[in-house]
Every structure is written in structure tokens, then in C-alpha cells.
C-alpha positions as CSV (number, residue, x, y, z in Angstrom):
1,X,27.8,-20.6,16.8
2,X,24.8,-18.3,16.2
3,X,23.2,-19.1,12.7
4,X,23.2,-15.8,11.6
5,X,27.8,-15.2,11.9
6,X,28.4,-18.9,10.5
7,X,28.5,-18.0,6.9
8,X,30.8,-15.2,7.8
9,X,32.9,-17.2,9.9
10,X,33.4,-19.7,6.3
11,X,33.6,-16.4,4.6
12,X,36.8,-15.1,6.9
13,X,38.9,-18.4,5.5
14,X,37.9,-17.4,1.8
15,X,40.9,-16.8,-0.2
16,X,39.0,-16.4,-3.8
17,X,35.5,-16.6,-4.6
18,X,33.9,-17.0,-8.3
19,X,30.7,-15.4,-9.2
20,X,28.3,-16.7,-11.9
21,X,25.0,-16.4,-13.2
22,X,22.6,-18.9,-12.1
23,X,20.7,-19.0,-15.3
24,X,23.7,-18.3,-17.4
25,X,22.0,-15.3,-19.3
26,X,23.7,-11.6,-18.9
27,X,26.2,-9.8,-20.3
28,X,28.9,-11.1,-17.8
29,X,29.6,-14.8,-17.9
30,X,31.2,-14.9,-14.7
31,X,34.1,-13.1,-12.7
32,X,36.9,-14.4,-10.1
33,X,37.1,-12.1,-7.4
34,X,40.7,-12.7,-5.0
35,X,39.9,-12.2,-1.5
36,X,43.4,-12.3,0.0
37,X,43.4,-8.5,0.2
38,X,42.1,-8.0,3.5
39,X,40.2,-4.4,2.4
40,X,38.6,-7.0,-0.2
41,X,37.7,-9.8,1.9
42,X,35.8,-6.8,4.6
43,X,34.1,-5.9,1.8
44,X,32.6,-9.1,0.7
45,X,31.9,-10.2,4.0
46,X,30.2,-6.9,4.8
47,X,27.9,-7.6,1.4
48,X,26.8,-11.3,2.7
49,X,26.2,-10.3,5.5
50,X,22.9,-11.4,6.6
51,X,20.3,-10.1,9.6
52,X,17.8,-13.2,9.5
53,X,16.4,-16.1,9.0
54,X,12.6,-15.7,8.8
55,X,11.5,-19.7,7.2
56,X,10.9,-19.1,3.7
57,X,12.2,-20.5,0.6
58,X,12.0,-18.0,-2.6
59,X,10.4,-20.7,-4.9
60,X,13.6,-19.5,-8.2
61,X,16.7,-20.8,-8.3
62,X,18.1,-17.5,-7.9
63,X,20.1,-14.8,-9.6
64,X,23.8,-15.5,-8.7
65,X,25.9,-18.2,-7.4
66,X,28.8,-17.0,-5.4
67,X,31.2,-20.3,-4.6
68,X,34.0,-19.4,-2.1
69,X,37.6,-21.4,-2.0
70,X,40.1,-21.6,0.4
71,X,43.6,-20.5,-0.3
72,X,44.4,-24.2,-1.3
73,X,41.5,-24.5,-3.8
74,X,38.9,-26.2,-1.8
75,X,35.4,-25.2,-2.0
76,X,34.8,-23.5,1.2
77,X,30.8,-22.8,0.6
78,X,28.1,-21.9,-1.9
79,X,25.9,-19.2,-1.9
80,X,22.9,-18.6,-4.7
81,X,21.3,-14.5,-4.2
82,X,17.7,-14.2,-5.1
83,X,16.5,-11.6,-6.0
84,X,19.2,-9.0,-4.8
85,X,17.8,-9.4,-1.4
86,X,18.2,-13.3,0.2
87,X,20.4,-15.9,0.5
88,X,20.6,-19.3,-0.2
89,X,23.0,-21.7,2.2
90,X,22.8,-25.1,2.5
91,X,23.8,-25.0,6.1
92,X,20.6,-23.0,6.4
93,X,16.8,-24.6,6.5
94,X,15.9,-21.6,5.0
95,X,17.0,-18.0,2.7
96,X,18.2,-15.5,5.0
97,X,17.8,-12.0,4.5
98,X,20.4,-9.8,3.9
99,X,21.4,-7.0,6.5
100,X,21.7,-4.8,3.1
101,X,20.7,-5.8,-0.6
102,X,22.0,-2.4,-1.7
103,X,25.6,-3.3,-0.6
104,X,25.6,-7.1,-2.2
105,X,24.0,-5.3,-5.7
106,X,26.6,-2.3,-5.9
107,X,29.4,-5.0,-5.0
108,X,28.6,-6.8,-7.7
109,X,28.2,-3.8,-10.2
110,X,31.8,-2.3,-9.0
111,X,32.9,-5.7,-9.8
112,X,32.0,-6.3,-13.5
113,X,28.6,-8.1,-13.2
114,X,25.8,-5.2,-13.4
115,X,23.0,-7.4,-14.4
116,X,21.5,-7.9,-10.8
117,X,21.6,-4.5,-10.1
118,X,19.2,-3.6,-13.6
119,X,17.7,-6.7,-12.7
120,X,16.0,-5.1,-9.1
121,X,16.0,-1.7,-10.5
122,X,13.5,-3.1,-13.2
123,X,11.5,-5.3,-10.8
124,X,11.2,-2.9,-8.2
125,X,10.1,-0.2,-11.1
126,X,7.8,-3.0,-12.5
127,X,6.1,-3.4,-8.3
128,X,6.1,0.4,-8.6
129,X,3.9,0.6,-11.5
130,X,1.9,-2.5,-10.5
131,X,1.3,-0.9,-6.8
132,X,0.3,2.2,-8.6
133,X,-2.2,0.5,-11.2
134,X,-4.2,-1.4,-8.4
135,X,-4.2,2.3,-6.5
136,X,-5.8,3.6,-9.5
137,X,-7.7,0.4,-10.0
138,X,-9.3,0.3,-6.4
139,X,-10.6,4.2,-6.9
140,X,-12.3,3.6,-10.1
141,X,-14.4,0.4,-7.6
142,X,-17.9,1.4,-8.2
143,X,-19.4,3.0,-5.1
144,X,-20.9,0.0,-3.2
145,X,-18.7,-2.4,-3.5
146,X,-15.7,-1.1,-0.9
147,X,-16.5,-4.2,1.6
148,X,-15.6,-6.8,-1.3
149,X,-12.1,-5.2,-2.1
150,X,-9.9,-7.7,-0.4
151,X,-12.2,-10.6,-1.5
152,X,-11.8,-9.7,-5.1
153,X,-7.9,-8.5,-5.0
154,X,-7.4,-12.0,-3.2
155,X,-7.8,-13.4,-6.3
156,X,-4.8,-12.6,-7.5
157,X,-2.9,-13.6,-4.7
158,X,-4.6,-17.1,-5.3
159,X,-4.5,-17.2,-8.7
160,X,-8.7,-18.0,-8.6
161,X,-11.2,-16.8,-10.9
162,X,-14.3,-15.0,-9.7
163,X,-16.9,-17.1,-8.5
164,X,-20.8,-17.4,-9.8
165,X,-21.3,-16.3,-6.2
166,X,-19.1,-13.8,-5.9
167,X,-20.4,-11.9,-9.1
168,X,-23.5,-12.5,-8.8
169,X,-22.9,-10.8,-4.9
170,X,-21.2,-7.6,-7.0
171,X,-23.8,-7.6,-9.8
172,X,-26.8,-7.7,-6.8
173,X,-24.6,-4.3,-5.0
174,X,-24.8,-2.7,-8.2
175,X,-28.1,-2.5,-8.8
176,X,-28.8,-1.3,-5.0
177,X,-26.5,1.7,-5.6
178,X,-26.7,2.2,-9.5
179,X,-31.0,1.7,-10.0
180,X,-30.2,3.6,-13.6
181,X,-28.4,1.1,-15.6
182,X,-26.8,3.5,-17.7
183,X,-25.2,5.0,-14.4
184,X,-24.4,0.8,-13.4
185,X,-22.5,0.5,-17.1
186,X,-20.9,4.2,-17.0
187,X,-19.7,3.0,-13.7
188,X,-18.3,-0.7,-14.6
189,X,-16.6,0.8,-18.1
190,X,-14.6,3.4,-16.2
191,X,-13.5,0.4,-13.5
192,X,-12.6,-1.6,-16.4
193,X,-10.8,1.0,-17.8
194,X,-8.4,2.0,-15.1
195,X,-5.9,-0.4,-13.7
196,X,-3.3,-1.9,-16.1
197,X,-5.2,-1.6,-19.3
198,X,-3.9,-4.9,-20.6
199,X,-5.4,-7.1,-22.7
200,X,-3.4,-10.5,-21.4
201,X,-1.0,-11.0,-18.5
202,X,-2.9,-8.3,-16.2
203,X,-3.8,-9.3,-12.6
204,X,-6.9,-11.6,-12.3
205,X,-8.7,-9.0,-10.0
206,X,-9.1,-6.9,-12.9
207,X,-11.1,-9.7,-15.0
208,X,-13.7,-9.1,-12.2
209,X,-15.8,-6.0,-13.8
210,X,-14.9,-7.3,-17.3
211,X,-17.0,-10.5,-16.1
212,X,-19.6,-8.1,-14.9
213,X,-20.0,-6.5,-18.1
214,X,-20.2,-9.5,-20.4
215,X,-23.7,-10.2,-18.2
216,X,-24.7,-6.9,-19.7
217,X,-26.6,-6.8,-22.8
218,X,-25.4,-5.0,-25.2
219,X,-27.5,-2.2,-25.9
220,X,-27.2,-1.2,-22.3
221,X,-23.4,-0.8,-22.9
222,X,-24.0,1.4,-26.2
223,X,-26.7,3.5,-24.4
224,X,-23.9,4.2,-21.4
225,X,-21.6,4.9,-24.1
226,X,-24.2,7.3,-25.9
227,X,-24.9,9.1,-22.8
228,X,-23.5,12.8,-22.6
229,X,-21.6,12.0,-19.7
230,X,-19.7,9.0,-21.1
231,X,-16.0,9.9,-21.3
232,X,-12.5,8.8,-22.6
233,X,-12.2,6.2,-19.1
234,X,-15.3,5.0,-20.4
235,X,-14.0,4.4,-24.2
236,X,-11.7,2.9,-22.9
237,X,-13.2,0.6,-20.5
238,X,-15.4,-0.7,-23.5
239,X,-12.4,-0.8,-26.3
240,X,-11.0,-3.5,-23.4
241,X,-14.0,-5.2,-23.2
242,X,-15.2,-5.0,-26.5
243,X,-11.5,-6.5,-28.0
244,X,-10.8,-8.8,-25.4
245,X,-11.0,-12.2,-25.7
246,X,-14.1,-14.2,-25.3
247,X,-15.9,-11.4,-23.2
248,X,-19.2,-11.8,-24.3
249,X,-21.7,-14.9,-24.8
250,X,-21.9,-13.3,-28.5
251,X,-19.0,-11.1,-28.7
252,X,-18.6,-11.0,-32.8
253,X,-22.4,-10.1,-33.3
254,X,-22.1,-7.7,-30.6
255,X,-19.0,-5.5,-32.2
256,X,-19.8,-6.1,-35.5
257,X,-23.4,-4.3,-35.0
258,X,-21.3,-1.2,-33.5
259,X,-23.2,2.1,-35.0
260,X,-20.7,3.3,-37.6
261,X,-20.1,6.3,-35.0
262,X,-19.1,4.8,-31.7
263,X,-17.1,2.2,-34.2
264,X,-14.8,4.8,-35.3
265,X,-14.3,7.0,-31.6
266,X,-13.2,3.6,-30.1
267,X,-10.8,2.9,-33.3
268,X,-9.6,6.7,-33.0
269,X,-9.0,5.8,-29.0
270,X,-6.4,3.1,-29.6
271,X,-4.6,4.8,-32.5
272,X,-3.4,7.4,-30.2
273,X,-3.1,4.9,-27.0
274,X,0.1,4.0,-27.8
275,X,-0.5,0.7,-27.3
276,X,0.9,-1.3,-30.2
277,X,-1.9,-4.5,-28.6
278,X,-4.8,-2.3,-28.5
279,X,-4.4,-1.1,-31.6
280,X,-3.6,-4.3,-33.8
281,X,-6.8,-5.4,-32.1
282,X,-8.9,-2.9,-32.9
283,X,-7.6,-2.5,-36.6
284,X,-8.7,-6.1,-37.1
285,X,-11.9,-5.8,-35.5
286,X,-13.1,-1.6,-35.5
287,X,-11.6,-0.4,-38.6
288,X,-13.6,-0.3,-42.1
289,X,-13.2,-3.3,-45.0
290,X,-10.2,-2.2,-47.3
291,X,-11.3,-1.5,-51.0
């Protein structure tokens, strides 16, 4: 019997199946679902059905278990979805992917147990946003640098930090193409500064011209900053810098000799950010002694 039918050939017999979370944490605990209804039963089958079996093993233990009886009680099969997308079988060496997530997700909402559905509308929003910060992160690159893109956004793939090497490589292209190093800062700020924006849990490519900067010396960073040309991105990029943590060899010294000025446009800057993180940061660190 082809690989691919055998789960719905166990899923014809299926007289009752009974859905549950897999981490036991939604607002449904778990629903029995009768399949003797033969409108029912087409319907199920046509939500697990799957279209391949392409050798890899989602590394979760999945979303929901789905265990299937026979009309005299006996367990006919177990099924765990991950992710609103693949299956996990025993009788398979690996997850298969479904012919349709869309159908298996709306089944389950139509049935009681909306969770996955929120679940994959969230993480898809959340690949969304995350495709659209690297977009935005990948234009700000410094001109020069386009041939170590997929080097550097490798490393959050792998999970690596950037290499001496690799930043010394990147530090070298920037002074070929930025001689003036208040151009080279202006340039590294507003890179830093695009992206996420996050402080913690952002991808590890985005560490990469926040490592750059903490080889610059300071003053370079406040002349770029006191140049006519510097900009919000550029605030911004040195408010993430500045506030982050452990960015600089002497990172205290360095904000606490802020001129009074700058001091207060960068504390302005992540008042009105929005960003409740940035601005408990910078309240501890930018804002003037309390009387």
C-alpha cells in the first residue's frame, strides 16, 4: 500500500476520534469528535490528508494529538500536528506534509478547538514581520558590504557569533568605501538601527554592526551624531548601542560623558518609541538625577 493512502486507509475504519492538546495549554481541554457519520468521517479524512513524505522530523512535540478508535474502542492510530502543517505517524520514518493545513486548522476551529488556528495565524504574522525586518535590515547594509550578506545572515541560521575574522573583514570594507569616519559611523548607526530594534531576543545577524561599532571610539560616534546630516535612524541606531548590554570595552564611562544635549535627544527618542524596553533603559541610564 502506497505510504502516502495508509493513514487514510486506518482513518476509513475510525468510528470516533479524540482530539487534545499536546502541551495541555489552550482554552479547549480536549473534544471527542464521532465519526460514524459518513459526511463526518469524509471530512476528517479529507483534513489528514497528506501529499508527502519529504525526511524530516520537526524537532517539537507538536500542537495536537488526534487518537482514532474503532467502533469497538480500540485504538486504531495516533496522529500529533505540528505546527498546523505536518504530521506525525508512527508508521512513518518521518512527518508528512499535509495536502492542505488550511483544511486540518478550520476543522479544528469548526470543531471547538480554535487554538491552532490563532496559533499559525500568530506565527505566520510573527515570520511576516521577521521577513520584513531583515528586508529592511539588508537595505540599511552599508554600501560595500553586499558580497558578505549571506555570510553574516548565516549566522542566525547557525546560531554563531561573528568571527574576529569576519569583522575585522567588514571593518577593513568600511574604510575602503567610507575614508571619512563620520560617513563610516553615520553609516553603521543607521544599520544598527533598522531591523528589529530589539534590545534582546533579536536575530544574531543584527549583533554584527553593533560589534562594529563598539570598536569605534567614542568621540567618533558623537561627532557622527553631531553632524548635520545625522538623523532619527541614526538616534536610534546609537540609543541601541549605547543601552545595550556590554557593547562597549567602557560602556558606563562612555554614556555617562554624553554632552548634556545629545543626552536628552536620545532620552526624548525612546519616550515617544513606544517601546516600554527602550525606554526603561534609557530612564535608568539618559535621564537627569532626581532632586
Amino acid at each position: 500500500m502506497d505510504s502516502l493512502t495508509v493513514l487514510d486507509s486506518v482513518l476509513q475504519q475510525a468510528h470516533v476520534v479524540q482530539v487534545s492538546s499536546v502541551s495541555g495549554v489552550g482554552t479547549v481541554r480536549g473534544i471527542r469528535v464521532d465519526l460514524s457519520d459518513s459526511a463526518e468521517s469524509v471530512q476528517f479524512r479529507t483534513a489528514m490528508a497528506v501529499e508527502s513524505l519529504p525526511g524530516f522530523r520537526c524537532m517539537c512535540l507538536g500542537d495536537v494529538r488526534f487518537e482514532v478508535f474503532d467502533r469497538e474502542g480500540g485504538r486504531l492510530a495516533v496522529v500529533v500536528l505540528h505546527h498546523g502543517a505536518t504530521l506525525r505517524w508512527g508508521q512513518w520514518e518521518s512527518d508528512a506534509v499535509l495536502v492542505d493545513g488550511r483544511i486540518v486548522r478550520a476543522w479544528l476551529d469548526g470543531h471547538g478547538m480554535p487554538d491552532p488556528l490563532r496559533r499559525f495565524q500568530a506565527d505566520r504574522q510573527r515570520a511576516e514581520e521577521s521577513a520584513e525586518q531583515e528586508r529592511s535590515w539588508l537595505a540599511a547594509m552599508p554600501a560595500g558590504l553586499e558580497e558578505t550578506a549571506d555570510r553574516i545572515l548565516d549566522l542566525s541560521r547557525t546560531g554563531s557569533r561573528p568571527s574576529p575574522e569576519l569583522l575585522t573583514e567588514l571593518t577593513d570594507r568600511l574604510h575602503l568605501t567610507f575614508p571619512d569616519s563620520v560617513e563610516r559611523v553615520l553609516a553603521l548607526l543607521d544599520w544598527y538601527g533598522s531591523g528589529s530594534g530589539r534590545y534582546s531576543g533579536y536575530p544574531v545577524h543584527e549583533s554584527v554592526p553593533g560589534e562594529l561599532l563598539g570598536r569605534v571610539p567614542v568621540a567618533d560616534i558623537l561627532a557622527a551624531l553631531a553632524d548635520p546630516r545625522a538623523e532619527e535612524t541614526h538616534d536610534a541606531g546609537a540609543l541601541r548601542h549605547l543601552l545595550g548590554w556590554k557593547t562597549r570595552p567602557r560602556q558606563k564611562r562612555d554614556v555617562a560623558g554624553l554632552p548634556e544635549p545629545l543626552r536628552a535627544r536620545l532620552l526624548a527618542l525612546a519616550r515617544r518609541s513606544g517601546d516600554s524596553d527602550k525606554q526603561r533603559r534609557a530612564e535608568q541610564r539618559l535621564a537627569p538625577p532626581r532632586a
